[in-house]
N, C-alpha and C positions, 0 to 999 in steps of 0.2 A: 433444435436446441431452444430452449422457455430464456428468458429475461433471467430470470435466476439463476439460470447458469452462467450466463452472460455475466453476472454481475459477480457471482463467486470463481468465475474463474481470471478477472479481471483483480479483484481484489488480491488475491492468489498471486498474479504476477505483479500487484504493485505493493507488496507487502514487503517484500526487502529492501526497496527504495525507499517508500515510506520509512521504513524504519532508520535507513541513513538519515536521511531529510530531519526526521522527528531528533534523531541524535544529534545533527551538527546545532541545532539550535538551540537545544536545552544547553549546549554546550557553550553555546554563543553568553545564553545569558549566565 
């Protein structure tokens, strides 16, 4: 497994958290 994968599949599993996260705070402001 390359670094690159490593990284798209990490991205991959933090993308719907991120996307919470990125929500409660626009929401914040």
């Amino acid at each position: 497994m390359s670094v690159q994968d490593d990284i798209a599949l990490a991205k991959s599993l933090l993308a719907p958290y991120l996307k919470k996260t990125s929500g409660r705070t626009t929401s914040l402001k």
